[in-house]
PDB file of N, H, CA, C and O in Angstrom:
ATOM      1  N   UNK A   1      13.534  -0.709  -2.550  1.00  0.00           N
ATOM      2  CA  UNK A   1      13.727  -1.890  -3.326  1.00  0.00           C
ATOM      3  C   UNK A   1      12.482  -2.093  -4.174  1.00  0.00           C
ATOM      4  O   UNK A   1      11.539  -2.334  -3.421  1.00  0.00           O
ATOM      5  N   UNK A   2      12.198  -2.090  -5.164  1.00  0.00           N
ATOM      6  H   UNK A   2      12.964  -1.894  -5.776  1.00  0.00           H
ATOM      7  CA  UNK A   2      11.523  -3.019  -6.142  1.00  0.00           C
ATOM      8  C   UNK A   2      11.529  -4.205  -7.216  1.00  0.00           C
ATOM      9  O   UNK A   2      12.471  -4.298  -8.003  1.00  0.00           O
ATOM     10  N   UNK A   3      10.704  -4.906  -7.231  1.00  0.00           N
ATOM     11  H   UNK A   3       9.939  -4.830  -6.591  1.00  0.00           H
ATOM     12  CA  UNK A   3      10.780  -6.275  -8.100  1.00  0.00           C
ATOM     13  C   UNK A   3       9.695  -6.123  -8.638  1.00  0.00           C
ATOM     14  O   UNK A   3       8.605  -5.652  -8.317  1.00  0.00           O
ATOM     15  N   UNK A   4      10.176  -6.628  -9.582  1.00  0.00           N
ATOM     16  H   UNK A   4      11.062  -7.011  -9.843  1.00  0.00           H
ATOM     17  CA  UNK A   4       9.489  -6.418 -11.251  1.00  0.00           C
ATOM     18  C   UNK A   4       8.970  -8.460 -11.923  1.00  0.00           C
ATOM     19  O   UNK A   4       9.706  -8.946 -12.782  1.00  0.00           O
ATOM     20  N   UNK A   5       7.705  -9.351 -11.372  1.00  0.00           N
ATOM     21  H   UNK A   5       7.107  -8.956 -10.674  1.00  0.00           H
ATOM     22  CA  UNK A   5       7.707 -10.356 -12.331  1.00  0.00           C
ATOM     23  C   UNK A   5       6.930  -9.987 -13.422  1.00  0.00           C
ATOM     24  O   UNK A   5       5.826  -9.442 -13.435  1.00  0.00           O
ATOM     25  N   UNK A   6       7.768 -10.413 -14.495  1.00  0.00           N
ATOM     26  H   UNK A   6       8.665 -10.855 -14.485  1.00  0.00           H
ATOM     27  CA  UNK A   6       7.773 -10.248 -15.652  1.00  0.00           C
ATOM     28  C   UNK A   6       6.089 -11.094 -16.260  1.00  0.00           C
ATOM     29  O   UNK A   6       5.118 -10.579 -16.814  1.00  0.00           O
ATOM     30  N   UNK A   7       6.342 -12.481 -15.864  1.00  0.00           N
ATOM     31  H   UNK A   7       7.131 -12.899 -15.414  1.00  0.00           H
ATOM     32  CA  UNK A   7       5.441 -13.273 -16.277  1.00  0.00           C
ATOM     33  C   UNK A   7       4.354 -13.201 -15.599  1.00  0.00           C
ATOM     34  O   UNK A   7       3.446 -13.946 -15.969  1.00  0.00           O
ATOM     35  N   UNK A   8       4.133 -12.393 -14.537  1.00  0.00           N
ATOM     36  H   UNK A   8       4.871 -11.788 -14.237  1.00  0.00           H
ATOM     37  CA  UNK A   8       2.980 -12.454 -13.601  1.00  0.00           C
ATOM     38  C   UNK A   8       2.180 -10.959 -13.993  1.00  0.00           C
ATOM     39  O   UNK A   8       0.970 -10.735 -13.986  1.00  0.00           O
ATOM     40  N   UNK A   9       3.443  -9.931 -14.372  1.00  0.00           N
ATOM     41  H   UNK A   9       4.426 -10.112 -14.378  1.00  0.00           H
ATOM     42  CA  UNK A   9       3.458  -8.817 -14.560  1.00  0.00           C
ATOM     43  C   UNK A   9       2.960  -7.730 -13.441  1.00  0.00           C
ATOM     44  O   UNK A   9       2.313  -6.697 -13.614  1.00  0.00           O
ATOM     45  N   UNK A  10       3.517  -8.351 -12.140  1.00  0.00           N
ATOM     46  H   UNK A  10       4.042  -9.190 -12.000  1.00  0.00           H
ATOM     47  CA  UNK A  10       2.808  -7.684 -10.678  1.00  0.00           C
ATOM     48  C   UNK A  10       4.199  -7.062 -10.419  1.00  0.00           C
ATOM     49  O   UNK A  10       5.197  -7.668 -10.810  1.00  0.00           O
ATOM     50  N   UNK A  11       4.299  -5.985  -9.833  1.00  0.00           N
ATOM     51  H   UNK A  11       3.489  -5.493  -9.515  1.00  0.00           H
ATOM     52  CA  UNK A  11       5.372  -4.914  -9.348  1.00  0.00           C
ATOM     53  C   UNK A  11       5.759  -4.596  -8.013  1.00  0.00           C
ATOM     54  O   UNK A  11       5.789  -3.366  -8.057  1.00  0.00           O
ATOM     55  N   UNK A  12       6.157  -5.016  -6.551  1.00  0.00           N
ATOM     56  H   UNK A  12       6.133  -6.015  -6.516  1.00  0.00           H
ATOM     57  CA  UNK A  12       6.123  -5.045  -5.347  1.00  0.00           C
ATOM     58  C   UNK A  12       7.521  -3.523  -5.664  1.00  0.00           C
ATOM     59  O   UNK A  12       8.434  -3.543  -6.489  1.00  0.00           O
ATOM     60  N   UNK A  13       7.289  -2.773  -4.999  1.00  0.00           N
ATOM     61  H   UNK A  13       6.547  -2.757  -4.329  1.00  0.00           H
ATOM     62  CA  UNK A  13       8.124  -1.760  -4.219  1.00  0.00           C
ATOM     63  C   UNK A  13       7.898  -1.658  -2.745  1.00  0.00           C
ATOM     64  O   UNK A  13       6.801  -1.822  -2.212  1.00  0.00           O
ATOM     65  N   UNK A  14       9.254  -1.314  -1.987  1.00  0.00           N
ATOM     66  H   UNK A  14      10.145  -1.180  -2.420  1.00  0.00           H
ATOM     67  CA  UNK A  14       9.284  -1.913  -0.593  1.00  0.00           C
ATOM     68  C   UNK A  14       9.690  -0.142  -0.193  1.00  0.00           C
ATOM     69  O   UNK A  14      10.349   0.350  -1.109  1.00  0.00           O
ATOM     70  N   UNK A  15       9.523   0.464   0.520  1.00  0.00           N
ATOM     71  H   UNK A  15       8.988   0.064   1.265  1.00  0.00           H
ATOM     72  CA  UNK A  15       9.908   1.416   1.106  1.00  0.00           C
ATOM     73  C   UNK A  15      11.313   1.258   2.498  1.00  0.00           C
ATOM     74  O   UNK A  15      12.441   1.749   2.511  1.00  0.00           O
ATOM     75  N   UNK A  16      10.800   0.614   3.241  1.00  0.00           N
ATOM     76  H   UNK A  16       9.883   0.214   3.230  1.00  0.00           H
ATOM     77  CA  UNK A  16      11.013   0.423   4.300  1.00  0.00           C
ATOM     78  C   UNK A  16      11.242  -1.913   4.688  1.00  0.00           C
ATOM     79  O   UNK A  16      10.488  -2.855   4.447  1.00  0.00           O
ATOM     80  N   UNK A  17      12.318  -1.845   5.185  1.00  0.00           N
ATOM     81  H   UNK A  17      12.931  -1.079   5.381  1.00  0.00           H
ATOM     82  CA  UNK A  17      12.418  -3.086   5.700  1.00  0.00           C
ATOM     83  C   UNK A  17      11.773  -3.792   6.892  1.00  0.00           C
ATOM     84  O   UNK A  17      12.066  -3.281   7.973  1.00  0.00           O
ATOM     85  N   UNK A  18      11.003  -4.797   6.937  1.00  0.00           N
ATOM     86  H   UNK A  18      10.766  -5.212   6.058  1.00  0.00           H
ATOM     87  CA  UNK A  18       9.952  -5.080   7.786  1.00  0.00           C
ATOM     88  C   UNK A  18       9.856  -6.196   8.034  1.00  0.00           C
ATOM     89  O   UNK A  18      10.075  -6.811   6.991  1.00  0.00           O
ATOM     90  N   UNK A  19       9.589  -7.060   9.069  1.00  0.00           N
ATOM     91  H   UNK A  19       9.411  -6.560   9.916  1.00  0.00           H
ATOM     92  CA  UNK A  19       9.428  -8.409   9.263  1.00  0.00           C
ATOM     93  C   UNK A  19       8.368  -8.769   8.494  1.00  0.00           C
ATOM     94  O   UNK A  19       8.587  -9.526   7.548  1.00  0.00           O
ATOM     95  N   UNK A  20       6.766  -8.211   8.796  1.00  0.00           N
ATOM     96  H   UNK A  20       6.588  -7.596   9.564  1.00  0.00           H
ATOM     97  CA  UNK A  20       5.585  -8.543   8.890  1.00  0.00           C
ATOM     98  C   UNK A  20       5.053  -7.480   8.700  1.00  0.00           C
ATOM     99  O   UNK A  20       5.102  -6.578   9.536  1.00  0.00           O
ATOM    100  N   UNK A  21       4.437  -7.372   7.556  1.00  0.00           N
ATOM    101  H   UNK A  21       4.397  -8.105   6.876  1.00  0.00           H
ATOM    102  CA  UNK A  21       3.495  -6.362   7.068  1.00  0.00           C
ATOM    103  C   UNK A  21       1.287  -6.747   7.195  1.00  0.00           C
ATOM    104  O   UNK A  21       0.620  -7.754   7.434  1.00  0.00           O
ATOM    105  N   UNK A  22       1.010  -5.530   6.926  1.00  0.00           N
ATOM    106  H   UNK A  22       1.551  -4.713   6.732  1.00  0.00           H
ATOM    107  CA  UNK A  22      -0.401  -6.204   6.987  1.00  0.00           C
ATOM    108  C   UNK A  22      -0.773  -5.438   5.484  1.00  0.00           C
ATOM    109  O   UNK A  22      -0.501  -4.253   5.296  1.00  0.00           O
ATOM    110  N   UNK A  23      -1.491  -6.373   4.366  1.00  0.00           N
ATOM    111  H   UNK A  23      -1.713  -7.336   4.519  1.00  0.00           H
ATOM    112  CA  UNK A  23      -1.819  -5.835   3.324  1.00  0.00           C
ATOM    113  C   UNK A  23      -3.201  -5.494   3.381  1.00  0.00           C
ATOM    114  O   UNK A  23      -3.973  -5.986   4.204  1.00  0.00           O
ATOM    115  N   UNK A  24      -3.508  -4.696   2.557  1.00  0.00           N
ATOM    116  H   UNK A  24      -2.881  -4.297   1.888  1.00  0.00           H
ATOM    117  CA  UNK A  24      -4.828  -3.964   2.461  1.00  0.00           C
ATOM    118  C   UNK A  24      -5.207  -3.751   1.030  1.00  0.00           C
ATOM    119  O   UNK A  24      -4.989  -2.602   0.645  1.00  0.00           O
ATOM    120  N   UNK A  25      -5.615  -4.401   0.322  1.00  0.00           N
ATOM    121  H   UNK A  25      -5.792  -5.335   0.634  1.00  0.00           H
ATOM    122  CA  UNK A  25      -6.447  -4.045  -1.066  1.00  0.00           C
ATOM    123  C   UNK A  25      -6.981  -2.672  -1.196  1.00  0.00           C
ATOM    124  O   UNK A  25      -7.579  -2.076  -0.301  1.00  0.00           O
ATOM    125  N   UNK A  26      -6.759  -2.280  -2.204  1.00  0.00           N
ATOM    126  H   UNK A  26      -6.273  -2.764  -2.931  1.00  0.00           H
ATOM    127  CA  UNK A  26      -7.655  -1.127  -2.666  1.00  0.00           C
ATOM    128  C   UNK A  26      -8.604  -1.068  -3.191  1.00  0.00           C
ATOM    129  O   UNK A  26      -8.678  -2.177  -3.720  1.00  0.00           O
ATOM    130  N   UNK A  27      -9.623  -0.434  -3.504  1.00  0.00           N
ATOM    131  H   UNK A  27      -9.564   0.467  -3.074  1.00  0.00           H
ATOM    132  CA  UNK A  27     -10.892  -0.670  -4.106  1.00  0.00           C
ATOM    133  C   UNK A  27     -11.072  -1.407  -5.183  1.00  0.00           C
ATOM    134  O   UNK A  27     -12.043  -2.157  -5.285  1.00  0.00           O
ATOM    135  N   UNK A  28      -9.868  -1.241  -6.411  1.00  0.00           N
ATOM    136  H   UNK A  28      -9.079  -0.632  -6.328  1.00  0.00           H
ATOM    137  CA  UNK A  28      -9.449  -1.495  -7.289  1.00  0.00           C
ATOM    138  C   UNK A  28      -9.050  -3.083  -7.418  1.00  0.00           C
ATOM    139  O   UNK A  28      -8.812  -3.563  -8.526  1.00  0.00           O
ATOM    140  N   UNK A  29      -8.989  -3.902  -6.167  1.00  0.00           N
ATOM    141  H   UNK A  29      -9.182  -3.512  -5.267  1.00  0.00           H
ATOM    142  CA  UNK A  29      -8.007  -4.946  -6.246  1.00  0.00           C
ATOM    143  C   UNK A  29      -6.797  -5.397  -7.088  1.00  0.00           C
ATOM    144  O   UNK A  29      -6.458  -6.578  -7.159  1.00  0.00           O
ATOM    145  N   UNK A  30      -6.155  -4.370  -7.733  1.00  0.00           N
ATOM    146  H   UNK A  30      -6.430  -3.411  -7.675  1.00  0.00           H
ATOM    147  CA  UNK A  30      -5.163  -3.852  -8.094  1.00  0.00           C
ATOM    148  C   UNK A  30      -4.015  -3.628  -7.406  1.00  0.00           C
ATOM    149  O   UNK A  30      -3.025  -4.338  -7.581  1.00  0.00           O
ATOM    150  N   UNK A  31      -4.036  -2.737  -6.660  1.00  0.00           N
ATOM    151  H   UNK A  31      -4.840  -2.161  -6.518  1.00  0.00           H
ATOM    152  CA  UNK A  31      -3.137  -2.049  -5.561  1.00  0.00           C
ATOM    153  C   UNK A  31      -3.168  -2.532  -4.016  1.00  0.00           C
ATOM    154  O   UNK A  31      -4.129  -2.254  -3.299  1.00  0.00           O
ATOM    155  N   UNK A  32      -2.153  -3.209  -3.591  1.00  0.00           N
ATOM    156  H   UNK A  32      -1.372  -3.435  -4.174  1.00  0.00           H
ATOM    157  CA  UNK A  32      -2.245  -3.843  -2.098  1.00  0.00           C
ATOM    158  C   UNK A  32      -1.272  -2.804  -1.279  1.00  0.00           C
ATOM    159  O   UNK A  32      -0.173  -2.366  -1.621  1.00  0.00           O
ATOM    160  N   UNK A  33      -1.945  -2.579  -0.223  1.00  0.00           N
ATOM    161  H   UNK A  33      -2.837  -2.934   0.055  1.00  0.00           H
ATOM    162  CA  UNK A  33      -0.561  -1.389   0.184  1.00  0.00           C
ATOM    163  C   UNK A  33      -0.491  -1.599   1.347  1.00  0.00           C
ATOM    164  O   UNK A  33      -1.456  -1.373   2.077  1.00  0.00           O
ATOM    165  N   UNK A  34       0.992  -2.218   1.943  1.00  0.00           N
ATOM    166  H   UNK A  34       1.777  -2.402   1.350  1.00  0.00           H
ATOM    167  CA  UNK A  34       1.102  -2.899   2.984  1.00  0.00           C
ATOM    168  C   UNK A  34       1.606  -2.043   4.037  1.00  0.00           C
ATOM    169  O   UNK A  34       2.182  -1.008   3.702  1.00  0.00           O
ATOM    170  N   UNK A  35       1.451  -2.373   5.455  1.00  0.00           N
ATOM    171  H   UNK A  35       0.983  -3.214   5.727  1.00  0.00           H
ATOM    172  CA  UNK A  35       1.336  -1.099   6.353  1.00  0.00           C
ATOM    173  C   UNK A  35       2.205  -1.736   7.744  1.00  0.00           C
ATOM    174  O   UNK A  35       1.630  -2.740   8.165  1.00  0.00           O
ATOM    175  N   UNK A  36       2.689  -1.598   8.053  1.00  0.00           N
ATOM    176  H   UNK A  36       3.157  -0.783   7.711  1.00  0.00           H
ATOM    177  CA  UNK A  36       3.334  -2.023   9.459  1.00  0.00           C
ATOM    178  C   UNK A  36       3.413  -0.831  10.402  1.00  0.00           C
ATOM    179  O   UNK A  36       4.069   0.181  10.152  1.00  0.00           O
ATOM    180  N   UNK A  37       2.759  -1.009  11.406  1.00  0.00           N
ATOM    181  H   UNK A  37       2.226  -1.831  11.609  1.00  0.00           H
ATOM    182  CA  UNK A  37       2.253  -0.016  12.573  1.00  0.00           C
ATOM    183  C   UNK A  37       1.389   1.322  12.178  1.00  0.00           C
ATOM    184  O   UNK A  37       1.148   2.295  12.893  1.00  0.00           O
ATOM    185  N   UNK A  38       1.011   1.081  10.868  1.00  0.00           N
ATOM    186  H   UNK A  38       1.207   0.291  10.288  1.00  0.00           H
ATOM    187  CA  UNK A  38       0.461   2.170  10.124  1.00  0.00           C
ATOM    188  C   UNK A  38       1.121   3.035  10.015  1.00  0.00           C
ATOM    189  O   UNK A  38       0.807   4.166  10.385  1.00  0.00           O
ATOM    190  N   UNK A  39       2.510   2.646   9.328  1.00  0.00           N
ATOM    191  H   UNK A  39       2.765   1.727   9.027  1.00  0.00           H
ATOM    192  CA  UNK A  39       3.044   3.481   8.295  1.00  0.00           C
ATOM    193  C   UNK A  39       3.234   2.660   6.951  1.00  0.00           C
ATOM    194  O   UNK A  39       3.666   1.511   7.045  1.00  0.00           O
ATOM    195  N   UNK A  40       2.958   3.145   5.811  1.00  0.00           N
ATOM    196  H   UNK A  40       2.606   4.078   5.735  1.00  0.00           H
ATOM    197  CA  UNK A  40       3.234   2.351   4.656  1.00  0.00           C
ATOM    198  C   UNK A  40       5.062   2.342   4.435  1.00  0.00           C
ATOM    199  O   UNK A  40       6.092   3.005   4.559  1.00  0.00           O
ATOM    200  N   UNK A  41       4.503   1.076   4.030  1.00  0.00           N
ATOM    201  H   UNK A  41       3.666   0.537   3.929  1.00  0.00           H
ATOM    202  CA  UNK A  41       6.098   0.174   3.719  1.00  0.00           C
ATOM    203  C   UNK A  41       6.036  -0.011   2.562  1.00  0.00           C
ATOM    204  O   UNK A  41       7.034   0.406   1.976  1.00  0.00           O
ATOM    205  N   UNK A  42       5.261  -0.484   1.908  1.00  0.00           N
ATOM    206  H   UNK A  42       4.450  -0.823   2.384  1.00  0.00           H
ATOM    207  CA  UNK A  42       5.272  -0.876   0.627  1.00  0.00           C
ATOM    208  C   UNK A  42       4.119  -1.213  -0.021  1.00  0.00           C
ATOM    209  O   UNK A  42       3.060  -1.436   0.566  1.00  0.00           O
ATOM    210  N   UNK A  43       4.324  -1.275  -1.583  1.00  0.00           N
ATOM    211  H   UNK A  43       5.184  -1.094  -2.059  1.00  0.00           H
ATOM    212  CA  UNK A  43       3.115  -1.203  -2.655  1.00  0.00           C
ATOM    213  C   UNK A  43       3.046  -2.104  -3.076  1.00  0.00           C
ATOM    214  O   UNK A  43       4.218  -2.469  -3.164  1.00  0.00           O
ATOM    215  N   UNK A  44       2.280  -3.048  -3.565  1.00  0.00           N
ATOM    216  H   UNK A  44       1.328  -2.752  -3.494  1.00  0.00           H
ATOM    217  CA  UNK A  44       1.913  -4.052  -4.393  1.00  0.00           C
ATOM    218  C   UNK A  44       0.904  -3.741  -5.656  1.00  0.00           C
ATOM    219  O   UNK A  44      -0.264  -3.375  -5.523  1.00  0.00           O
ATOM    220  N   UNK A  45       1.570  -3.955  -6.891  1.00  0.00           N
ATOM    221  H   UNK A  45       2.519  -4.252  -6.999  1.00  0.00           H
ATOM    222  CA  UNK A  45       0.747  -3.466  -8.251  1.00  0.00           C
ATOM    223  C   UNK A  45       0.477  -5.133  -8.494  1.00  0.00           C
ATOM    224  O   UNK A  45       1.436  -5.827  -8.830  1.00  0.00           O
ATOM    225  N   UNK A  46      -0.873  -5.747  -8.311  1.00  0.00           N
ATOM    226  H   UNK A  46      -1.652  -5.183  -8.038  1.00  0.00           H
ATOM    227  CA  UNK A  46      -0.996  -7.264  -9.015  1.00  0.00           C
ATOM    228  C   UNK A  46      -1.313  -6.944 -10.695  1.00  0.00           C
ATOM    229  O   UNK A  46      -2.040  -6.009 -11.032  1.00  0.00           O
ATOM    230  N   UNK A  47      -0.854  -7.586 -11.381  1.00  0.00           N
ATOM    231  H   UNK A  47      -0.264  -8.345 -11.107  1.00  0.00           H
ATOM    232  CA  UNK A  47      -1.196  -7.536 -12.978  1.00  0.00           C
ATOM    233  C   UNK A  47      -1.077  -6.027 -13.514  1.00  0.00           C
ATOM    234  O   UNK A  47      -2.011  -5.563 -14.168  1.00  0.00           O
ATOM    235  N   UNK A  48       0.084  -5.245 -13.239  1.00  0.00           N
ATOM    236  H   UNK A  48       0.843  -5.622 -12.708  1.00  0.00           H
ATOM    237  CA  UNK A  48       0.494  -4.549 -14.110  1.00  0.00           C
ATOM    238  C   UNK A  48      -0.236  -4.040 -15.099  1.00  0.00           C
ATOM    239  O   UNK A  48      -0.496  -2.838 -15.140  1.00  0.00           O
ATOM    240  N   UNK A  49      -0.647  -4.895 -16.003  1.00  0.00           N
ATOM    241  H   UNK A  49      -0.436  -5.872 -15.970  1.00  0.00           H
ATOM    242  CA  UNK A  49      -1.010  -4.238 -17.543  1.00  0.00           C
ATOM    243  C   UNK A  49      -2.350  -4.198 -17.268  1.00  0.00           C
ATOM    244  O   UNK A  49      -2.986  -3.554 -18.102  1.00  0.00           O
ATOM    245  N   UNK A  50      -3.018  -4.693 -16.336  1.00  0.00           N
ATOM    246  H   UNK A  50      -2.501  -5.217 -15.659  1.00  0.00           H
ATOM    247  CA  UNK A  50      -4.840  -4.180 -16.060  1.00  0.00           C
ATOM    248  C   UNK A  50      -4.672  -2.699 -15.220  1.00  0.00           C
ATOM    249  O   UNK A  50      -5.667  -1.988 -15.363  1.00  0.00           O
ATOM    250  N   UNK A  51      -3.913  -2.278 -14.622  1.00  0.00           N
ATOM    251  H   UNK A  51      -3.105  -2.855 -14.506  1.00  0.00           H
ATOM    252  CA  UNK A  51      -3.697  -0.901 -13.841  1.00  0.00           C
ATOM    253  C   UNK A  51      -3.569   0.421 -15.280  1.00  0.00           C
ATOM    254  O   UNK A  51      -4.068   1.539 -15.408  1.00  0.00           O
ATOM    255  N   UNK A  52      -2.680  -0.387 -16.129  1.00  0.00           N
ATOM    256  H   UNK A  52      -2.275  -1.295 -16.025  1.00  0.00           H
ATOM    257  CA  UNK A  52      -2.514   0.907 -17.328  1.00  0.00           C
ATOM    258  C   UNK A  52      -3.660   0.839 -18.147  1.00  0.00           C
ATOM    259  O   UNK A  52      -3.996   1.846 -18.771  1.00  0.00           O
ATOM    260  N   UNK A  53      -4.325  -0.233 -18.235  1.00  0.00           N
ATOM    261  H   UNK A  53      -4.052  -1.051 -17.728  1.00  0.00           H
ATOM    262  CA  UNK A  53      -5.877  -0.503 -19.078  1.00  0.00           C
ATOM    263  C   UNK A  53      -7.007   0.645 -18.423  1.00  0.00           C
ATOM    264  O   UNK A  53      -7.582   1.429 -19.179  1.00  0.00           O
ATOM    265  N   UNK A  54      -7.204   0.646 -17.230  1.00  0.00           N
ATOM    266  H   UNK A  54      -6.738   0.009 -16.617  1.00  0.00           H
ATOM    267  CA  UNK A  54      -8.043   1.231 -16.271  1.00  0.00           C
ATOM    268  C   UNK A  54      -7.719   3.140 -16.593  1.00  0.00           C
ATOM    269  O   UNK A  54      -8.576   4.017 -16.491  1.00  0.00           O
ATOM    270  N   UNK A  55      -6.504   3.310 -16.916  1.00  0.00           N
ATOM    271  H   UNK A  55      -5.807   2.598 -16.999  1.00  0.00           H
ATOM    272  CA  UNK A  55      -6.736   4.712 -17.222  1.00  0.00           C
ATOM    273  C   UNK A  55      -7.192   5.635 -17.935  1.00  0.00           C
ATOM    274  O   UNK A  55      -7.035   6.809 -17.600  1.00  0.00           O
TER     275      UNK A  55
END
């Protein structure tokens, strides 16, 4: 599953269905990548258009 806000311009993709995840920032504070029992479940892109700036 992924969701796309437009106006926030942040991107959540879900791998896996989960009650309760634990997020983890990336160096970047960009990328949150959420982990339940330490397997990744899902990605969090905050602000979109600063991730494509950075390349």
């Amino acid at each position: 599953m992924a969701d796309y806000d437009e106006r926030a311009r942040d991107m959540y993709v879900r791998f896996k269905e989960t009650q309760h995840t634990e997020g983890e920032p990336m160096d970047d504070g960009l990328v949150i990548v959420h982990r339940y029992k330490s397997r990744i479940v899902a990605i969090e892109i905050v602000n979109l258009s600063k991730l494509t700036e950075s390349v």
